[in-house]
VEXDREN-2710 file (C-alpha; in Angstrom, 1 decimal):
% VEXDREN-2710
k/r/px/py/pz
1/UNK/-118.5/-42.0/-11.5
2/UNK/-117.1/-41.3/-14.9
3/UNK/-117.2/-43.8/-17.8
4/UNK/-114.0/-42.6/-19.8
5/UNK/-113.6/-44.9/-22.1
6/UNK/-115.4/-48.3/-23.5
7/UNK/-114.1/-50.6/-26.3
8/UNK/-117.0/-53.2/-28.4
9/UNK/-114.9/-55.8/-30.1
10/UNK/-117.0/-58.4/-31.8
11/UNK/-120.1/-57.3/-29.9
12/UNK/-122.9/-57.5/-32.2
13/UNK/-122.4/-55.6/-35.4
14/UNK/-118.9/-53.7/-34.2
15/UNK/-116.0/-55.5/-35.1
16/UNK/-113.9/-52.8/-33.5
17/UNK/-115.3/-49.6/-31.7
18/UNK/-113.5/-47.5/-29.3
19/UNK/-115.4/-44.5/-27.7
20/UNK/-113.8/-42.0/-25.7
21/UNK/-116.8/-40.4/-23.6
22/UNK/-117.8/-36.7/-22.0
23/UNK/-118.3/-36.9/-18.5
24/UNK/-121.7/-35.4/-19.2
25/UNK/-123.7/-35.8/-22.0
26/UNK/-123.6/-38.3/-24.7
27/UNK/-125.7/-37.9/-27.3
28/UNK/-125.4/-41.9/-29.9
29/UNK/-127.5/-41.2/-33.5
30/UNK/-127.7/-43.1/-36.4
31/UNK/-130.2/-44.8/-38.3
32/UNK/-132.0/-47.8/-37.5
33/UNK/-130.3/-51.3/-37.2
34/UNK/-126.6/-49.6/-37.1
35/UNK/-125.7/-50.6/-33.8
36/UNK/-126.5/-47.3/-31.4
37/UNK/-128.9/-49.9/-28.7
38/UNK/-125.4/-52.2/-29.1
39/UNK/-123.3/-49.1/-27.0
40/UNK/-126.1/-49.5/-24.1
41/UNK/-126.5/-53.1/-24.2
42/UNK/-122.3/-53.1/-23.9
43/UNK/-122.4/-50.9/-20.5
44/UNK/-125.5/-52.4/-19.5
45/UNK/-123.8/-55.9/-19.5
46/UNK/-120.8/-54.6/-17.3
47/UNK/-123.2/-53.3/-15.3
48/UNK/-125.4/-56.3/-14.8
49/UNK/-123.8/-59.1/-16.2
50/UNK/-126.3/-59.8/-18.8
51/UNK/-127.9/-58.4/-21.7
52/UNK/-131.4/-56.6/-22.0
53/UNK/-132.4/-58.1/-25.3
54/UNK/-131.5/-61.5/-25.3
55/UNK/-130.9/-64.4/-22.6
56/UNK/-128.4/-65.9/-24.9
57/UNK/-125.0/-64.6/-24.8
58/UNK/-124.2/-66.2/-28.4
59/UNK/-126.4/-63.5/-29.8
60/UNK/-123.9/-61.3/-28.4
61/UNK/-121.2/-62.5/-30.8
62/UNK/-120.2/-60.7/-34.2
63/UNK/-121.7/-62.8/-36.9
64/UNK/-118.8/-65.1/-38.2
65/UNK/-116.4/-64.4/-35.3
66/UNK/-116.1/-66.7/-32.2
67/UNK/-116.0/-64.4/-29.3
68/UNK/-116.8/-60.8/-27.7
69/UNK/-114.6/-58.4/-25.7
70/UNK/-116.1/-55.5/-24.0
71/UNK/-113.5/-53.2/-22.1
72/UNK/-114.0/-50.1/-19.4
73/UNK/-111.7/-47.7/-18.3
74/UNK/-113.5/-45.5/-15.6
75/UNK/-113.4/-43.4/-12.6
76/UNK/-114.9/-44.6/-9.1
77/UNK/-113.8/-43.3/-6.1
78/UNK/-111.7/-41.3/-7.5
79/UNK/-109.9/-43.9/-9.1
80/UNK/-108.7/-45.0/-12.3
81/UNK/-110.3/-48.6/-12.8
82/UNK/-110.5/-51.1/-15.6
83/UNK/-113.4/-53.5/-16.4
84/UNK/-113.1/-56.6/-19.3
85/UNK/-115.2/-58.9/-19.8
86/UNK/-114.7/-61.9/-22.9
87/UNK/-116.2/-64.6/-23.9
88/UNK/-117.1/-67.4/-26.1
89/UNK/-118.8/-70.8/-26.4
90/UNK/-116.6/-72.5/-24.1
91/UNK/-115.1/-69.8/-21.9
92/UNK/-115.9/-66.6/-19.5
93/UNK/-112.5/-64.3/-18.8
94/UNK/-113.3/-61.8/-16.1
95/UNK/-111.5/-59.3/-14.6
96/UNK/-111.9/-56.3/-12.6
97/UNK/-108.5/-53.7/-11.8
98/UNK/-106.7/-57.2/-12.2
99/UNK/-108.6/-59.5/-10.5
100/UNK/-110.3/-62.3/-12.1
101/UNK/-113.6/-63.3/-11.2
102/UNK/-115.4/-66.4/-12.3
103/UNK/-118.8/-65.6/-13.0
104/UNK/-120.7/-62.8/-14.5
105/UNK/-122.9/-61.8/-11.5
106/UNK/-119.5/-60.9/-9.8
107/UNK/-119.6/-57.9/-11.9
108/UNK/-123.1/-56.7/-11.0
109/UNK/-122.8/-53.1/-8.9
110/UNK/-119.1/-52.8/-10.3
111/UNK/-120.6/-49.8/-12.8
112/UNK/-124.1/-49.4/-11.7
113/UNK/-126.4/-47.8/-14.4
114/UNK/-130.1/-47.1/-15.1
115/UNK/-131.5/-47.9/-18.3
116/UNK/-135.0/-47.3/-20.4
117/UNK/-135.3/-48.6/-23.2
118/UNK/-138.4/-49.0/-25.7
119/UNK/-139.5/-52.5/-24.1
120/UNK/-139.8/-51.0/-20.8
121/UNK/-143.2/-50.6/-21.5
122/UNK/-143.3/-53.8/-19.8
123/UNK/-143.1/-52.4/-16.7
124/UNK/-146.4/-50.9/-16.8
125/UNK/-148.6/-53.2/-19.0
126/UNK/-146.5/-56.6/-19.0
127/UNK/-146.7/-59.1/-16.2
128/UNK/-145.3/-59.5/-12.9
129/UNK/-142.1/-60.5/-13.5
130/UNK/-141.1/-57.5/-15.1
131/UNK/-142.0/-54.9/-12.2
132/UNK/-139.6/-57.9/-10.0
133/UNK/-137.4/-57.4/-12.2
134/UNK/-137.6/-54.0/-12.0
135/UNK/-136.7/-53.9/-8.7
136/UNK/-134.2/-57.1/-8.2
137/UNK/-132.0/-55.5/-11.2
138/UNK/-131.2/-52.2/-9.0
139/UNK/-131.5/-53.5/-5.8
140/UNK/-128.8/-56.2/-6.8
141/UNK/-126.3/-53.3/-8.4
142/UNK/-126.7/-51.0/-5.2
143/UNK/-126.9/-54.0/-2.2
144/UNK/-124.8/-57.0/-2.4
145/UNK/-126.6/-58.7/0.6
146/UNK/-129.8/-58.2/-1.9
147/UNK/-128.1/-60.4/-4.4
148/UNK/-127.3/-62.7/-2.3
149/UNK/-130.2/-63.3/-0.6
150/UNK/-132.0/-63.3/-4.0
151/UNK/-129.5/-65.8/-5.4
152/UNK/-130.7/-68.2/-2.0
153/UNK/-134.3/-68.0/-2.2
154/UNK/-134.9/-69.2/-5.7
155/UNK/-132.3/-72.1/-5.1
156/UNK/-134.0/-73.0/-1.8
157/UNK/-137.4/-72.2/-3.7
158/UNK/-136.4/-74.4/-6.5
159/UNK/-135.1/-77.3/-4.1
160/UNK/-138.3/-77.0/-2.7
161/UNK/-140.4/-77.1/-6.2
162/UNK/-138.6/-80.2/-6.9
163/UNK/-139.6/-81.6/-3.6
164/UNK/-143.1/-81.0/-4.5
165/UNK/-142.5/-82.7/-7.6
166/UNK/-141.1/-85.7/-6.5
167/UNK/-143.8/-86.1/-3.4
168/UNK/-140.6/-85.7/-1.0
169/UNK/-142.6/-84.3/1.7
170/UNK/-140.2/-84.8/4.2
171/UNK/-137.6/-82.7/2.8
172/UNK/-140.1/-79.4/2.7
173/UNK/-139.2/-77.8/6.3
174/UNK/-135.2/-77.6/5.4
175/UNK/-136.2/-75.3/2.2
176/UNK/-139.1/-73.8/3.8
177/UNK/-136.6/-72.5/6.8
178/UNK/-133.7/-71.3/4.4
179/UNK/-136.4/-69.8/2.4
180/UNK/-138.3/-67.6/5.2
181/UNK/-135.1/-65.0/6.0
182/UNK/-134.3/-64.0/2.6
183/UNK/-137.7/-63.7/1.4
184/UNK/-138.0/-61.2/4.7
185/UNK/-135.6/-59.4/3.4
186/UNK/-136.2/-59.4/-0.1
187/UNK/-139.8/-57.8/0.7
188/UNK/-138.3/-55.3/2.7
189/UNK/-136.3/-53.9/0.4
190/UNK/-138.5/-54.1/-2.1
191/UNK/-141.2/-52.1/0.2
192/UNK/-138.5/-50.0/1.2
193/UNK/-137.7/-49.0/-2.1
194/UNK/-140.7/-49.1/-3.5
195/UNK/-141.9/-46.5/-1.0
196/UNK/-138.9/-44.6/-1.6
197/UNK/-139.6/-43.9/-4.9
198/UNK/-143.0/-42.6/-5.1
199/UNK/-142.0/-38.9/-3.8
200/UNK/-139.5/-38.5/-6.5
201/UNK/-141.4/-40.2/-9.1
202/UNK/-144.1/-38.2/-8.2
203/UNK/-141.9/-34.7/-8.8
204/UNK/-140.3/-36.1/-12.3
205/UNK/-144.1/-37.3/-13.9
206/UNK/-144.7/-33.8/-12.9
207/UNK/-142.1/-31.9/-14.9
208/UNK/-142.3/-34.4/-17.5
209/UNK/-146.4/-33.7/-17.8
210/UNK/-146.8/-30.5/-16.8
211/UNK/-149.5/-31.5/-14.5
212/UNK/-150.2/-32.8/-11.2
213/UNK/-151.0/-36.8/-11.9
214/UNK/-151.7/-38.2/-8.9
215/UNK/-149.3/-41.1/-8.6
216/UNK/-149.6/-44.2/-6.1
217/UNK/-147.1/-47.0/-6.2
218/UNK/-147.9/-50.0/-4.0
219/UNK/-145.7/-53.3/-3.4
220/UNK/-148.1/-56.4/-3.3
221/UNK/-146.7/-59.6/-1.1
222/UNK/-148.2/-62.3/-0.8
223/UNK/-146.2/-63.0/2.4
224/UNK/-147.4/-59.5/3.9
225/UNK/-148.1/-61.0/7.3
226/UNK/-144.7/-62.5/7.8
227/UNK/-145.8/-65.7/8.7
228/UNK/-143.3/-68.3/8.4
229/UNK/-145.8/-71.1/8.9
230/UNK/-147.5/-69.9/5.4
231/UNK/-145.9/-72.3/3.2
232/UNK/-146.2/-75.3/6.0
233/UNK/-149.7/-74.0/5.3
234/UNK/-150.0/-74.4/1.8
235/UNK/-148.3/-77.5/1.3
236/UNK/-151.1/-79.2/0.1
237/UNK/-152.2/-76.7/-2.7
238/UNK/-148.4/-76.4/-3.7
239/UNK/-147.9/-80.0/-3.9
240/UNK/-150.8/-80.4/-6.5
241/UNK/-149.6/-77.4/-8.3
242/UNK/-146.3/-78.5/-8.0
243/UNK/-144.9/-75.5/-7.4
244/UNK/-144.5/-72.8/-4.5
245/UNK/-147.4/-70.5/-5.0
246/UNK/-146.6/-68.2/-2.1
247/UNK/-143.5/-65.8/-1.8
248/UNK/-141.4/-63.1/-3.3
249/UNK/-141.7/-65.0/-6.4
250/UNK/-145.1/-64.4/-7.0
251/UNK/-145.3/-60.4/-5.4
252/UNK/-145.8/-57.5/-7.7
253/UNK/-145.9/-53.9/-7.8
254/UNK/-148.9/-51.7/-8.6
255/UNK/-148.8/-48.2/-10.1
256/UNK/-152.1/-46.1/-9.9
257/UNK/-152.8/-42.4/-11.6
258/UNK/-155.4/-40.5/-10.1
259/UNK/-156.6/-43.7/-8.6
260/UNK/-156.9/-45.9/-11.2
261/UNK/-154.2/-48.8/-12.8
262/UNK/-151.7/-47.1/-15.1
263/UNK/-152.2/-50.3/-16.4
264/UNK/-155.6/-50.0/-17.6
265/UNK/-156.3/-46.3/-17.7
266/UNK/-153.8/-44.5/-18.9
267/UNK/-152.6/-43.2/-22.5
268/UNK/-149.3/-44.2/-24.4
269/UNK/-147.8/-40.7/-23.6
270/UNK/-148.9/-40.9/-19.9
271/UNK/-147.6/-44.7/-19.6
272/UNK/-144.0/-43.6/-21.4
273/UNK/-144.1/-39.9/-19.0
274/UNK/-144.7/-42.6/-16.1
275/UNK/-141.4/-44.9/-16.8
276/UNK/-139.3/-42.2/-17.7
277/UNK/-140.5/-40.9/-14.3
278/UNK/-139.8/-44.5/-12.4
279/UNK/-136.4/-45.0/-13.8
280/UNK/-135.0/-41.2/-12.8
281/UNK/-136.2/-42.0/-9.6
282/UNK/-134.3/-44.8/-9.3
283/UNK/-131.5/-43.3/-10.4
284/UNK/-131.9/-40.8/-7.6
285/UNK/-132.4/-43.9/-4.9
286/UNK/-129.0/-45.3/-6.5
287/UNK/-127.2/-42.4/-6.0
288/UNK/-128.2/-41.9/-2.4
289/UNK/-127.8/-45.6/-1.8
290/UNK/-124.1/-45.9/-3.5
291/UNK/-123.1/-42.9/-2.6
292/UNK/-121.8/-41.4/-6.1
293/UNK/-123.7/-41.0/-9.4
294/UNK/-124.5/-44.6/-11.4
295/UNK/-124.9/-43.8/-15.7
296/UNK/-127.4/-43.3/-17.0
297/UNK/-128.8/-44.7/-20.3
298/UNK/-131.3/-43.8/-22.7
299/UNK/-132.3/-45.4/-25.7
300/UNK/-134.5/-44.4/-28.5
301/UNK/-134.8/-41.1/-26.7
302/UNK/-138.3/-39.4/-26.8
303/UNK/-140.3/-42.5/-28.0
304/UNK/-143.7/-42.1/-27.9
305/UNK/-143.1/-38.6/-26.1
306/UNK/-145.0/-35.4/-27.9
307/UNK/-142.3/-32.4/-28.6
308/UNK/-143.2/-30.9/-25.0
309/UNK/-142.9/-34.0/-23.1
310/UNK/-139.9/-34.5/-24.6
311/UNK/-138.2/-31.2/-24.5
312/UNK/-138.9/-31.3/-20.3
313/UNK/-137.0/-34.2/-20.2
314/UNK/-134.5/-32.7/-21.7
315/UNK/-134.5/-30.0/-19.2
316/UNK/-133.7/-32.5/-16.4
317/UNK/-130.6/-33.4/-17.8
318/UNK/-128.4/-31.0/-15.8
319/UNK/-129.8/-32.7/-13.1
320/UNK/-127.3/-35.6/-14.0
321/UNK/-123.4/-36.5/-14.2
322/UNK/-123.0/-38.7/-17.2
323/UNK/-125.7/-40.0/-19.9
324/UNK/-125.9/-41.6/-22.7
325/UNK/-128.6/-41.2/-25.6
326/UNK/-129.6/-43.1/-28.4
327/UNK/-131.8/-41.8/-30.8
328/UNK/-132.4/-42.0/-35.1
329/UNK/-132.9/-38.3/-35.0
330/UNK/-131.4/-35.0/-33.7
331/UNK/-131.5/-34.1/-30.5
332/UNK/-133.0/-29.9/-30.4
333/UNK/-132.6/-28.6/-26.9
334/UNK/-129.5/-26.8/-24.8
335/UNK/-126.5/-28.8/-24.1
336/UNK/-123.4/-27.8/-22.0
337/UNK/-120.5/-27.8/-24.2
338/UNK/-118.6/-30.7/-22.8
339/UNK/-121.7/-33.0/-24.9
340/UNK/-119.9/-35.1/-27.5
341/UNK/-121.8/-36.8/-30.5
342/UNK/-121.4/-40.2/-32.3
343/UNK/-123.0/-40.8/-35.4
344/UNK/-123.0/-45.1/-35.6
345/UNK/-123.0/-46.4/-39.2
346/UNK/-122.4/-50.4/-39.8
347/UNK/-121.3/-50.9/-36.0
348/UNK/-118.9/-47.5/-36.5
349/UNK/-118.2/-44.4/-35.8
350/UNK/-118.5/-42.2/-38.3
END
């Protein structure tokens, strides 16, 4: 997959910004606050429908304007395909190659990307949600069934919260029984990919490190024995909390390094080496899943990485069809000769 071409209009600070992209590397500088993390929050949107800064899509918006317009022109299957996306207070226009589609989660898998960014440091120390997350974000770009079965759980799972809420015993089995397949499935996947990624993983913390780090990556259910009498079980604790306590809601993912939590034992470098590592191996389970290469997107390349870590990574880039970089300084290291550079001042180029 190629991403040709992407026009920001009234997207955060760029009132008007058309980029016309290398197939290969992409390397976004400028100083801080100029609007560089706006280019991978644009492609990030069309790839997800949503942002990865803000749950509010008004922050989106140019200050003093009344709508944004994001606009792809790529290559997919080897064809030429267009991507829009506008909206404002009161209205959400999308279309795909001249379809319209009326929400924004129709658009999730249309562009599939990988992203790290500086707040993904989350992943490792944060809570559980945001190694879910992790894994509901890519699973939903690279399996439609995923999404949908994630969209029915937490609407049956909610039903069934307010249920609990309302003392409406009798209503429990109904959400309990539309609940049981797609949490199956959703902690399949999740194992599946989960165990998928530890060999890869594995090899990039390696080349990023220079060392052997033991890595172990574990998927923790709370639904591990498949049992779909578990929540019939627990009605009585869930009904005082008043809330479901048991299910793919409440699972998490654990990351070990020589045997202990990356969490807990592990240095800055060593956590930031480790997510670098997780999210190229996802973007090797995407392509192998898709069946093409999703983009991928980097932002404030380097953070936290010492000169060695970071010139490895660089190394892996070859490894890659099309990425994009952000970073407030420039780049040292080899770069084929199709790279192309953008220097962002004021939501510009420049």
């Amino acid at each position: 997959m190629y991403l040709k071409h992407l026009i920001l209009r009234n997207f955060r600070n760029h009132k008007e910004t058309d980029f016309h992209f290398s197939a290969l590397v992409n390397l976004i500088y400028g100083n801080n606050g100029q609007g560089k993390t706006s280019i991978l929050e644009a492609i990030y949107f069309l790839s997800t429908g949503r942002s990865f800064r803000t749950h509010n899509l008004s922050d989106l918006i140019r200050e003093g304007q009344q709508y944004f317009y994001l606009e792809a022109h790529f290559i997919k299957d080897e064809l030429q395909q267009k991507l829009q996306v506008y909206y404002d207070e009161t209205t959400k226009r999308i279309q795909y190659n001249h379809t319209n589609y009326p929400k924004l989660t129709s658009i999730i898998g249309i562009l599939p990307s990988v992203l790290s960014h500086p707040n993904d440091l989350a992943l490792i120390i944060g809570t559980p949600h945001e190694r879910r997350r992790f894994l509901d974000i890519y699973l939903s770009q690279a399996d439609p069934l995923y999404l949908h079965h994630l969209n029915r759980y937490y609407k049956a799972m909610k039903q069934r919260n307010h249920a609990l809420r309302a003392q409406e015993m009798q209503t429990l089995p109904a959400w309990e029984q539309i609940m049981f397949p797609s949490a199956l499935y959703l902690i399949d996947k999740r194992t599946e990919l989960s165990s998928y990624l530890l060999d890869p993983a594995t090899e990039w913390l390696s080349l990023l490190s220079n060392k052997k780090d033991l890595l172990d990556i574990h998927y923790q259910s709370s639904l591990a024995k498949r049992d779909p009498l578990k929540w019939e079980k627990n009605r009585h604790k869930d009904m005082l909390l008043k809330a479901t306590s048991l299910g793919p809601h409440r699972d998490d993912l654990l990351f070990l390094l020589s045997g202990k939590q990356a969490k807990n034992f592990s240095s800055e470098g060593q956590k930031r080496s480790l997510i670098y590592a997780l999210k190229l191996a996802q973007w090797n389970w995407m392509q192998q899943k898709i069946g093409y290469s999703p983009l991928l997107c980097l932002d404030d390349f380097g953070m936290q990485l010492d000169p060695k870590r970071q010139e490895n990574l660089i190394s892996c880039f070859s490894r890659f069809k099309q990425v994009f970089i952000c970073s407030a300084n420039v780049i040292k290291g080899k770069f084929a000769d199709t790279t192309r550079s953008f220097w962002i001042e004021q939501g510009a180029i420049s």
